[in-house]
C-alpha positions as CSV (number, residue, x, y, z in Angstrom):
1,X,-38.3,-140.6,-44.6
2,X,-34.4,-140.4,-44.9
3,X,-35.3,-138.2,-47.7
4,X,-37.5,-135.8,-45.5
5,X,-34.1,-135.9,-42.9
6,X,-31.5,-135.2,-45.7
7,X,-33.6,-131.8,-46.7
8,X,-33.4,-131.0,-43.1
9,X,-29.8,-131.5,-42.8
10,X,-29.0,-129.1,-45.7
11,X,-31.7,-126.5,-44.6
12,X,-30.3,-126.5,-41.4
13,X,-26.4,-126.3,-42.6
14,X,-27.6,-123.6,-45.4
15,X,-28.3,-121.6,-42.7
16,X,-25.4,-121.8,-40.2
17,X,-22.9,-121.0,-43.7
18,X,-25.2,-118.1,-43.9
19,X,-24.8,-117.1,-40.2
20,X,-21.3,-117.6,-40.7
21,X,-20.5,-115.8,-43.7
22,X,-23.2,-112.5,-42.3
23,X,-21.0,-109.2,-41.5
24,X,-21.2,-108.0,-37.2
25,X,-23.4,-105.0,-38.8
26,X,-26.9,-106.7,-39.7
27,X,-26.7,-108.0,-35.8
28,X,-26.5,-104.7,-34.4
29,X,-27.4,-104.4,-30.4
30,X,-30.4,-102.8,-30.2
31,X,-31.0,-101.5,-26.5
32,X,-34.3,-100.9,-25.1
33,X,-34.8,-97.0,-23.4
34,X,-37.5,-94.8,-22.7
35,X,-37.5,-91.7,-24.3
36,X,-39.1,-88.0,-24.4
37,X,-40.0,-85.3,-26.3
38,X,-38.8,-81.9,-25.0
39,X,-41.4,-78.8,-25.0
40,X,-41.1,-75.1,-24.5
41,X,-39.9,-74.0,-21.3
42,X,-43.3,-72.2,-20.3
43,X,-45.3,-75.4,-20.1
44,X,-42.2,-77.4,-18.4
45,X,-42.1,-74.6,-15.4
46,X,-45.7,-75.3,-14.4
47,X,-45.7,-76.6,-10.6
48,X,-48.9,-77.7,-8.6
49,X,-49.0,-77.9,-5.3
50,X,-52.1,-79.3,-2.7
51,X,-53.5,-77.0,-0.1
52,X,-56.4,-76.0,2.1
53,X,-58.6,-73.4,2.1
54,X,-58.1,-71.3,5.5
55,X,-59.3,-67.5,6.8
56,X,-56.8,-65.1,6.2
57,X,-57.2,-63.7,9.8
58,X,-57.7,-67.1,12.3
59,X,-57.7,-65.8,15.9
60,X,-57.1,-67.9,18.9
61,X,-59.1,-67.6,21.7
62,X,-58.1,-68.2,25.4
63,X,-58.3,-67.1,29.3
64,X,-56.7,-64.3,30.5
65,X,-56.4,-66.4,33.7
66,X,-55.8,-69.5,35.3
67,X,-58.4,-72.0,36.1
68,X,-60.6,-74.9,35.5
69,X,-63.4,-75.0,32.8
70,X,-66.9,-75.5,34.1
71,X,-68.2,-75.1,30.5
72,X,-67.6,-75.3,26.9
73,X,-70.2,-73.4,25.1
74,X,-69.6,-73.9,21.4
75,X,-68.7,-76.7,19.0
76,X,-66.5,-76.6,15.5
77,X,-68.1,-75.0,13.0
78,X,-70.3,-73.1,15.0
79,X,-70.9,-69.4,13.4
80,X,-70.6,-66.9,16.8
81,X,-71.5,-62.9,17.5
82,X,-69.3,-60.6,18.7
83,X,-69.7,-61.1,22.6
84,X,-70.7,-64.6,22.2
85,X,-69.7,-66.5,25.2
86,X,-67.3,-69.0,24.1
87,X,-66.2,-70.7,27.3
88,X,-66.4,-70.0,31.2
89,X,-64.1,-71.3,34.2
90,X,-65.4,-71.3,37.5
91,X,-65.3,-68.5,39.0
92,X,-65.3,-69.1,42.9
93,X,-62.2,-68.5,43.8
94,X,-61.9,-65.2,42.1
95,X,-64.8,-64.5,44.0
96,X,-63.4,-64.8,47.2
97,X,-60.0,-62.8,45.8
98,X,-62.8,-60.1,45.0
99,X,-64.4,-59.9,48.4
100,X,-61.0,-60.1,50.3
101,X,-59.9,-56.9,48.5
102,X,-63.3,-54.9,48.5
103,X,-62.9,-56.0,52.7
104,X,-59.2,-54.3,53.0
105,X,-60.8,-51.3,50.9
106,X,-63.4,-51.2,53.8
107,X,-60.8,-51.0,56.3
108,X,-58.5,-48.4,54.1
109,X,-61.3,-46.2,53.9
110,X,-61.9,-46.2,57.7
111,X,-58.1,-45.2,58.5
112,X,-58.7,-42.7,56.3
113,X,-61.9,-41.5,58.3
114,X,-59.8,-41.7,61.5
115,X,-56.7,-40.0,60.3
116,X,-58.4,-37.0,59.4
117,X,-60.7,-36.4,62.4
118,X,-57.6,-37.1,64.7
119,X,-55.6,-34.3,61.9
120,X,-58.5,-31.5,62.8
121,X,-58.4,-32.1,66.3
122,X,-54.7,-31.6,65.6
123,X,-55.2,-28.6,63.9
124,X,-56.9,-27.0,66.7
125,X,-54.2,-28.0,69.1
126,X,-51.6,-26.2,67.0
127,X,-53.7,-23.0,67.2
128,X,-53.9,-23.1,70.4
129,X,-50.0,-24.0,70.5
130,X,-50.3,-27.1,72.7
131,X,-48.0,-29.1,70.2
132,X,-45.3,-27.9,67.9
133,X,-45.5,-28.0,63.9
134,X,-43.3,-30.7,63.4
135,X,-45.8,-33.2,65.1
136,X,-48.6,-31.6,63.1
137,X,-46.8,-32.6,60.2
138,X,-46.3,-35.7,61.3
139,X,-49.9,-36.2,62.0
140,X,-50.3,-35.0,58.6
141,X,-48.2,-37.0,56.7
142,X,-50.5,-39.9,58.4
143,X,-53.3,-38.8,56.5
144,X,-51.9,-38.9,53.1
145,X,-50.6,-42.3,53.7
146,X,-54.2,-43.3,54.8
147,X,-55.4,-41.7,51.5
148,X,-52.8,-43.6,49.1
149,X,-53.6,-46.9,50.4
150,X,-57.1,-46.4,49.9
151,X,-56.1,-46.0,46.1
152,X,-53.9,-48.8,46.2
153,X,-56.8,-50.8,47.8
154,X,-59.5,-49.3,44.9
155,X,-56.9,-50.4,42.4
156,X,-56.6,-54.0,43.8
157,X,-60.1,-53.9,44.0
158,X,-60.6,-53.1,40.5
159,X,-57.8,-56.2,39.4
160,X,-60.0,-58.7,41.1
161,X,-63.6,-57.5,39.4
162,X,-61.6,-57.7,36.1
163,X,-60.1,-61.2,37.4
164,X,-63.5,-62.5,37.9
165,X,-65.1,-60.8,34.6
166,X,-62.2,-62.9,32.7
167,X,-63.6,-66.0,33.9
168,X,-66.1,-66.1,30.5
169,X,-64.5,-65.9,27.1
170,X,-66.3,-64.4,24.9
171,X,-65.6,-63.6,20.9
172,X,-64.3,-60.1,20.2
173,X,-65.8,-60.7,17.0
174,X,-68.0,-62.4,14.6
175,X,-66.6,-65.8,12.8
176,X,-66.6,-69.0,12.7
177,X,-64.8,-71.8,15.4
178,X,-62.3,-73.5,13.4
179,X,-60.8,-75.7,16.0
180,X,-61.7,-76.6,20.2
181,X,-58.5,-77.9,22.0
182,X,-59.8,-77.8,25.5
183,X,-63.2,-79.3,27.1
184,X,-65.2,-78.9,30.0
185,X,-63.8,-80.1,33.0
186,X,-59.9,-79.3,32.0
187,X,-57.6,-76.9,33.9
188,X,-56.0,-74.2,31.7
189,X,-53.1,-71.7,32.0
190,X,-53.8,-68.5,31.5
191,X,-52.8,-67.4,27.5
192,X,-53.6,-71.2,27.0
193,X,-55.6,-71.5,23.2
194,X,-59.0,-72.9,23.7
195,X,-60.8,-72.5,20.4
196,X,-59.8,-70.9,17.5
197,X,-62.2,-68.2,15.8
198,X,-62.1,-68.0,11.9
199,X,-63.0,-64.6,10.0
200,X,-64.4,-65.8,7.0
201,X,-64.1,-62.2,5.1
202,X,-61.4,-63.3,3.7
203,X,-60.1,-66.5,2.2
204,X,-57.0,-68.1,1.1
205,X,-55.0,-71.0,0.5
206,X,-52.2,-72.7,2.5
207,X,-49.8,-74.6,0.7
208,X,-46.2,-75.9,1.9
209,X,-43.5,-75.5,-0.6
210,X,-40.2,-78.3,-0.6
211,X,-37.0,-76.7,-0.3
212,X,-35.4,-77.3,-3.4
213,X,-38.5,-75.5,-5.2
214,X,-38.0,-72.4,-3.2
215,X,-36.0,-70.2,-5.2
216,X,-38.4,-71.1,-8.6
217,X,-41.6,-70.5,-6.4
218,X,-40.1,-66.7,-5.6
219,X,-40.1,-66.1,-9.2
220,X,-43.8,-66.8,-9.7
221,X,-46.4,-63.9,-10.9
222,X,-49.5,-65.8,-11.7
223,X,-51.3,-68.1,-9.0
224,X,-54.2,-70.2,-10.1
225,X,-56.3,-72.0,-7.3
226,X,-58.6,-75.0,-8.3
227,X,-60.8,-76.8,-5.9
228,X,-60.7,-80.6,-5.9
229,X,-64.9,-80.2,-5.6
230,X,-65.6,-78.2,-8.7
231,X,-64.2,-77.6,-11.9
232,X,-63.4,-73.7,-11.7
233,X,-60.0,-71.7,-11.5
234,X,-59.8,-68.7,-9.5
235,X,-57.1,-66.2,-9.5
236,X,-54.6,-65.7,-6.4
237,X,-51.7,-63.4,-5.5
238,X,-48.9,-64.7,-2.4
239,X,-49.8,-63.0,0.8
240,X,-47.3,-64.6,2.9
241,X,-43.9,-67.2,2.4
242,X,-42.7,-68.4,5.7
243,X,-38.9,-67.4,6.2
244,X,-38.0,-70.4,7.7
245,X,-38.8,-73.7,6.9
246,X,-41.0,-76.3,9.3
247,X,-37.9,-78.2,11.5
248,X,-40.0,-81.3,10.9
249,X,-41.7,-81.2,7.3
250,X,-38.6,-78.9,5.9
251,X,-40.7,-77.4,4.0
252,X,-41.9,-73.3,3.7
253,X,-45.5,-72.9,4.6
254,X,-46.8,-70.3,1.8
255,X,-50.3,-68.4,1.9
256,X,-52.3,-67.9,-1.7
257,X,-54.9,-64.9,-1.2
258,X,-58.2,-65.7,-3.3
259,X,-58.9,-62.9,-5.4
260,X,-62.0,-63.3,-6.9
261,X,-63.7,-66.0,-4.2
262,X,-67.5,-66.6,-3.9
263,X,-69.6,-68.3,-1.7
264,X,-68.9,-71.8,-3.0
265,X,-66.1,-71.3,-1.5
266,X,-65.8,-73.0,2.1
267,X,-62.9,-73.2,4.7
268,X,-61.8,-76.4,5.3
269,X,-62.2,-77.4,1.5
270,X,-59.0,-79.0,-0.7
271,X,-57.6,-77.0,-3.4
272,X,-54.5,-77.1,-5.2
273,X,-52.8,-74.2,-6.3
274,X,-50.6,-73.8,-9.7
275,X,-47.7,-71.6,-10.8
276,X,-45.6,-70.4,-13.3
277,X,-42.2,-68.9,-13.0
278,X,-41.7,-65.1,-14.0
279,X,-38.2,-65.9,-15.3
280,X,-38.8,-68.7,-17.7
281,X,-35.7,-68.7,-20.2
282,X,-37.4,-69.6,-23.7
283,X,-34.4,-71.6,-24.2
284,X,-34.5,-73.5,-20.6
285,X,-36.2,-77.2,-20.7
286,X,-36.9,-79.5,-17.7
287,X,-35.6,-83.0,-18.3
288,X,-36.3,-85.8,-16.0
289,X,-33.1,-86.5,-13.5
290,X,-32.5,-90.2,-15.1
291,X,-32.1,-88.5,-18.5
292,X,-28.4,-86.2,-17.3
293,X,-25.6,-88.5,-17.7
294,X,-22.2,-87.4,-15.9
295,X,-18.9,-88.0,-17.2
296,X,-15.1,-86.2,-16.1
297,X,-17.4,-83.3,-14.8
298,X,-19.2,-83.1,-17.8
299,X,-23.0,-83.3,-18.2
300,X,-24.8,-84.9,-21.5
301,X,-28.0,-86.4,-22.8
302,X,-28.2,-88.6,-25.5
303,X,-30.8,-87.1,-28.4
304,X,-32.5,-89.7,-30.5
305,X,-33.4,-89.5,-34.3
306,X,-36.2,-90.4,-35.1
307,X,-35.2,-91.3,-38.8
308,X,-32.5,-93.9,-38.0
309,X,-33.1,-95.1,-34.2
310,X,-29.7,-93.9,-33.3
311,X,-28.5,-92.3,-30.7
312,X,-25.8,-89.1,-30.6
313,X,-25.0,-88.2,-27.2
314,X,-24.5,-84.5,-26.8
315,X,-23.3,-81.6,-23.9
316,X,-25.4,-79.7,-21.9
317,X,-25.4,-76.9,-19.7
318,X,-27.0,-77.3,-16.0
319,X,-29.0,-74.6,-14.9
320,X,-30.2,-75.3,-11.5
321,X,-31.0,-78.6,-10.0
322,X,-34.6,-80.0,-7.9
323,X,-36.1,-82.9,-6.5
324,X,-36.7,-84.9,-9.0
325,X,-35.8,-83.1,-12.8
326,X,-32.6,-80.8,-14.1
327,X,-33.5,-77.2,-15.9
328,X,-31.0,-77.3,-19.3
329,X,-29.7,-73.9,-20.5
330,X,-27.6,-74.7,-23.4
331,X,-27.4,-77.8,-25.3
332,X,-30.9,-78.7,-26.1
333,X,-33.7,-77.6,-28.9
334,X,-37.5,-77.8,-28.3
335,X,-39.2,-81.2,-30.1
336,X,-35.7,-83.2,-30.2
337,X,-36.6,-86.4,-28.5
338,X,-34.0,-87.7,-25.7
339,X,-33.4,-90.7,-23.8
340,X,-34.8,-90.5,-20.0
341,X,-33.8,-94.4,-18.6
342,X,-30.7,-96.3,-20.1
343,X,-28.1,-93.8,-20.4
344,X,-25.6,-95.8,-18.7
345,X,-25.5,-98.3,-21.3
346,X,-25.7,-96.6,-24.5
347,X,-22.8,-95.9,-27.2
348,X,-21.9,-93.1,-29.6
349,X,-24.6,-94.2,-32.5
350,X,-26.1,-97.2,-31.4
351,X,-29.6,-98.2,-32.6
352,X,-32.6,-98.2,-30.0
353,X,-35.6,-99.3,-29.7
354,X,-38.7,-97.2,-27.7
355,X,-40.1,-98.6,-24.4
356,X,-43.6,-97.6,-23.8
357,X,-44.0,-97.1,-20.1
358,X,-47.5,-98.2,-19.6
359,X,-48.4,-100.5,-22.2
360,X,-52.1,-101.1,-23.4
361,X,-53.1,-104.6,-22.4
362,X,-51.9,-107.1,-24.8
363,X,-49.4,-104.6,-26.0
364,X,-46.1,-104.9,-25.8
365,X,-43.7,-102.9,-23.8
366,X,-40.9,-102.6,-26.4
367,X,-41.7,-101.1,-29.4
368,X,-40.3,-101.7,-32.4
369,X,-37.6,-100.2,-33.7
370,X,-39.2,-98.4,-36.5
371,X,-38.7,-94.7,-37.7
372,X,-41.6,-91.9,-36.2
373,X,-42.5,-88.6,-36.6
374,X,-42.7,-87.6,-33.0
375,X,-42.7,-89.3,-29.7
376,X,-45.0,-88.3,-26.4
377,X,-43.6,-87.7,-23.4
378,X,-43.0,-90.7,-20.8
């Protein structure tokens, strides 16, 4: 037994002579980082965004008067006719407005009746000379008063008939009811949207764009829409980019015209529409935001080769900034592999080690530290 113990002793004291007598090099630190391989600029410039399949013409509908709804005549979704009663309000006390004014037409007309008998009779008196001109005038200046109220009681007339013929809204043409916002029973202001009416001629998609995409999305030429319900790509063109953005989203609502839609196609239905930027510089590569490191005004990555598992760090040139990568001008080659989390502590030629940022179960996270071809993108 004190044998077994004295071999221990001097394995155990072997080793800390060797420890002791080992150079700082064969204990390098190796730091962990995730890393990734850059591609050509044309497949880094792609952006997606979500939308919703909407009419390009969405109309809404509403009173051309006040009042209170006595009915609600369609329901979403609901295909309508041109002249398709939509909604009515009640209509009784436009009614009443209408008789009232076709009463003080009545009474217009009559004065007008009267004023001219009494003008002849006039007439005759002049002849005869029993009253001067100047009272015939008068008498005739009567009459066309009497006549221009009648007007302006047939025109009064005619506002109440159209008053009351407002009371039903109808659909100027045929579509589809997108959206109701008012029910039966509910007082309205006149201009006041009831329903909305969708013309389903033509389709497109509504998407919102963030503000720090903006000025890349202006540079797009080729729009792809894909619905989230089937596995097809059809081709769109912008119609429409907001000029100002939403005060409470911030972002720019944008409008993707469908250029070769069918009838699979339904309003309402997701999509998400895809991009690419007219102006992609070949030499141009979008890196993630954790991979730009910032020194005395200076911007640099750290490139990684692949042989030795060391790092070089090495200047760049900042093209433009977004949410959440940097576009590189100068500074970088496509398939050079760079580190995108770490950079902080890194030093000039210092041995790494991969991370794999979604291990396979019962794989390690840190790979090791052994020389590769190529590396995938985190």
């Amino acid at each position: 037994m004190n044998s077994c113990h004295f071999r221990y002793a001097l394995l155990a004291g072997s080793v800390l002579l060797a420890a002791c007598n080992a150079t700082p090099s064969e204990y390098q630190d190796i730091r962990p980082v995730r890393t990734t391989v850059l591609h050509n600029a044309q497949a880094a410039s792609l952006q997606v965004y979500a939308g919703e399949i909407r009419a390009r013409y969405e109309i809404p509908l509403s009173f051309r008067v006040a009042g209170k709804i006595s009915a609600r005549l369609v329901e979403v979704g609901q295909q309508v006719q041109a002249g398709q009663d939509i909604a009515r309000l009640e209509p009784s006390d436009y009614g009443l407005e209408a008789s009232a004014k076709r009463a003080q037409l009545a009474g217009a007309e009559s004065d007008l009746r009267q004023q001219e008998l009494d003008l002849n009779r006039y007439r005759e008196l002049l002849q005869q000379q029993f009253i001067s001109q100047a009272e015939f005038d008068r008498r005739q200046n009567g009459v066309n008063v009497a006549r221009e109220k009648v007007k302006q009681a047939q025109a009064d007339l005619g506002v109440s008939s159209n008053r009351t013929q407002y009371t039903r809204l109808s659909a100027e043409q045929a579509g589809i009811i997108s959206e109701v916002y008012a029910e039966a029973g509910q007082v309205v202001q006149a201009g006041q949207a009831v329903a909305r009416l969708a013309i389903p001629s033509e389709k497109e998609v509504k998407i919102s764009i963030p503000e720090s995409r903006l000025a890349h999305f202006k540079q797009a030429t080729a729009f792809q829409v894909r619905l989230w319900s089937r596995d097809k790509v059809y081709q769109g063109k912008l119609r429409e980019l907001a000029p100002q953005a939403d005060p409470q989203a911030r972002t720019y609502s944008a409008r993707i015209q469908i250029l070769n839609p069918d009838q699979e196609i339904a309003l309402g239905m997701s999509a998400s529409v895809a991009h690419v930027s007219s102006s992609t510089d070949k030499t141009a590569f979008a890196i993630p935001l954790t991979a730009l490191l910032a020194e005395k005004q200076q911007q640099s990555v750290w490139v990684l080769d692949g042989k030795t598992l060391t790092v070089k760090k090495r200047a760049v040139q900042v093209q433009r900034l977004e949410q959440q990568q940097v576009w590189i001008s100068q500074g970088l080659q496509a398939g050079e592999e760079i580190v995108t989390a770490g950079v902080h502590l890194l030093r000039e030629g210092q041995k790494v080690a991969r991370v794999d940022a979604n291990p396979a179960p019962g794989k390690p996270a840190l790979l090791a530290p052994q020389p590769v071809t190529e590396k995938a993108a985190s």
